[in-house]
N, C-alpha and C positions, 0 to 999 in steps of 0.2 A: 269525764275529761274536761278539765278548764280548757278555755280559748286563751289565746295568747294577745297580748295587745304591744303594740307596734308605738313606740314615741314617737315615730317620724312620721308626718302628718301626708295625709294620702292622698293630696294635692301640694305643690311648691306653693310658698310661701313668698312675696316677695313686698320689699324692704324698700322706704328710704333713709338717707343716714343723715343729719346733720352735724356739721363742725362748727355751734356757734362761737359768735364773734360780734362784740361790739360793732365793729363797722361790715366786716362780712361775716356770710354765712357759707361755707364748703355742703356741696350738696353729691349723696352718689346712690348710687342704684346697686341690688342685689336681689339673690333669690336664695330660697334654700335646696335647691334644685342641686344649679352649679358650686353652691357654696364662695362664692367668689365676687366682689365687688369692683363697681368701674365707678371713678370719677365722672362728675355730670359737669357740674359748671359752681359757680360761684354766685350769689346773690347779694347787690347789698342789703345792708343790714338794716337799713333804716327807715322807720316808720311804718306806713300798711301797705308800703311799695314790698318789702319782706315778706308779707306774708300774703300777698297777691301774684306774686312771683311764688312763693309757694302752694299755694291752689291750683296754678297750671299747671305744673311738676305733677302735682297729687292727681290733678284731671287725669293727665298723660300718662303717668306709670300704675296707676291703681294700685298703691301698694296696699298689701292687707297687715304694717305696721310700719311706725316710725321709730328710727334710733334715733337717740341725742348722745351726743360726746358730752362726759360733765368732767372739767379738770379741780385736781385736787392737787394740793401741795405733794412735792412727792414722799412724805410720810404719811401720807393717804387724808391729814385734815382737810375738810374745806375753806375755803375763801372766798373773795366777794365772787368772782367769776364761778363758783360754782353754784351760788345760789341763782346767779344770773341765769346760769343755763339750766338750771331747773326750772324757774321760771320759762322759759322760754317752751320746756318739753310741757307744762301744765298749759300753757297757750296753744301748743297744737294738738294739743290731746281735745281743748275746750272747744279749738274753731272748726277743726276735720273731723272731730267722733273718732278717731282710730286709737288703736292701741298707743302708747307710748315708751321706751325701754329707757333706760338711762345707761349708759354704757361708761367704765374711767376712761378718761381718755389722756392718761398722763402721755407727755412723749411722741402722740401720735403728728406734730406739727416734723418734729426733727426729724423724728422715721421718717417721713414724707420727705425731707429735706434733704436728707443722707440718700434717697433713691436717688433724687435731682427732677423732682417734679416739677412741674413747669407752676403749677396751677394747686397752690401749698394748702391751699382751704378745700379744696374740690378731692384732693387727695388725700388729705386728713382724713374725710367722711369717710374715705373710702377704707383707709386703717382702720379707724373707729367698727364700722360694720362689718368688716375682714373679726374683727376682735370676737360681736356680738355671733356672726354665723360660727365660730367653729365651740361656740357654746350650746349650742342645739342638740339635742342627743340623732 
């Protein structure tokens, strides 16, 4: 008799998500537990105040992966803002060691917007990761 192996991983998994942006960055938290994402806050974006305000976040949630929102035109080409945010997911993949995902994230500003989010970058993340959890087996 073969053993059966199980995809779903035998502890939760838990996530941060970002929404980059030139001047901000949308931040949110999730797990693969609840499957479900919450809005954290918003960061600016600029300089190594970014990614110092991201070390804290990282301290505080231990996530054991980061999502990155990468937007593409909506015929799926990239443009400048998608190489940006690649760039950005290869920086936190370089400064934390953690895993890093790239997730599309065409649309996910107006979703956010169309709910009536108070807080449009902080809820993006949260689209974005809502996106990457229900691709998890």
């Amino acid at each position: 008799m073969s053993a059966s192996v199980s995809a779903v991983p035998s502890s939760p998994l838990s996530f941060l998500a970002f929404d980059f942006g030139l001047k901000r960055v949308g931040v949110a938290a999730g797990n693969s537990l609840t499957r479900q994402a919450t809005p954290l806050r918003t960061i600016a974006a600029e300089g190594e105040a970014r990614f110092a305000a991201i070390a804290a976040l990282i301290a505080e949630w231990q996530p054991d992966a980061l999502i990155v929102g990468v937007p593409v035109h909506p015929d799926g080409t990239p443009h400048d803002n998608t190489r940006r945010a690649q760039r950005f997911a290869r920086q936190l993949h370089g400064r934390f060691r953690l895993p890093v995902h790239e997730v599309d994230e065409r649309y996910s500003t107006t979703e956010a917007a169309d709910a009536g989010a108070r807080d449009l970058d902080a809820a993006s993340a949260a689209i974005i990761l809502d996106q990457y959890l229900r691709t998890l087996a």
